[in-house]
N, C-alpha and C positions, 0 to 999 in steps of 0.2 A: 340844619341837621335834624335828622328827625330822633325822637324822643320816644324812647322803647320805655314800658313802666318793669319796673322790678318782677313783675309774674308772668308778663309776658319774655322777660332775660331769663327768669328760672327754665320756664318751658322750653324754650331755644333750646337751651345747657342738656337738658332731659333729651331733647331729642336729636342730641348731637347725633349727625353720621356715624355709626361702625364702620370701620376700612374692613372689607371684604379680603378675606384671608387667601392670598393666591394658592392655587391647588397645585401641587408639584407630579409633575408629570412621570410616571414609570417608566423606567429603562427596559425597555424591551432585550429578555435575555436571548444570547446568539444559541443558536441550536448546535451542539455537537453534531459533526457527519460519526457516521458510521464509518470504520474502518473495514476495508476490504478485506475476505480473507484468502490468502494466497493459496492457489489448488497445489497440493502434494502432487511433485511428480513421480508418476510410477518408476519403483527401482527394478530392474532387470536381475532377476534372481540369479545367482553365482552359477548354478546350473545352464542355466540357458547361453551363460557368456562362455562356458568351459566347452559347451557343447560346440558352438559356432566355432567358439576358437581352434577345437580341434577339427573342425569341415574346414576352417580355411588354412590350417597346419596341413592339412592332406592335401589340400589345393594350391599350395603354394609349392610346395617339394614336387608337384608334377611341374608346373609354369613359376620358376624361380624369379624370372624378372619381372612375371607381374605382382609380383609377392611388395617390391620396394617401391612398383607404381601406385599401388591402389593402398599400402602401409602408409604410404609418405603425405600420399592428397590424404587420409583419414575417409575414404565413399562408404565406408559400412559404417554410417553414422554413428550410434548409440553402441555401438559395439567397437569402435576402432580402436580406442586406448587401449581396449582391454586385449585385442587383438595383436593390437602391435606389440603391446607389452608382452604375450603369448609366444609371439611371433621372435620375437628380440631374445628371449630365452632360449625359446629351442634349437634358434640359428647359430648361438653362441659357440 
């Protein structure tokens, strides 16, 4: 066995290793998306639905039965509720 003297065991002790402190690593934070924002759709002024309703109130009382073809498929797009519902009154 070999034989360490007392000042050389001190020294040792002194220069024990420190254990190296492990670095903990950062959570990478998730980015928020942005929310989209939804385009308003233009609303069709009361005016302009009374208007058409009464061009096609006048158009229909000439051609009665295309009045229930083109009411029933809804072809005046963005105007046919309102249409038909115009329509559904006066015919009453």
């Amino acid at each position: 066995m070999l034989v360490i003297s007392k000042k050389k065991k001190k020294k040792m002790m002194m220069k024990k290793k420190k254990k190296k402190k492990k670095k903990k690593k950062k959570k990478k934070k998730k980015k928020k998306k942005k929310k989209k924002t939804k385009k308003k759709k233009k609303k069709t002024t009361k005016k302009k639905i009374l208007r058409h309703c009464t061009y096609l109130n006048s158009f229909y009382e000439t051609f009665p039965t295309y009045h229930f073809m083109v009411a029933w498929k809804g072809l005046h797009g963005r105007f046919g509720v309102h249409a038909n519902y115009a329509l559904k009154k006066k015919h009453k």
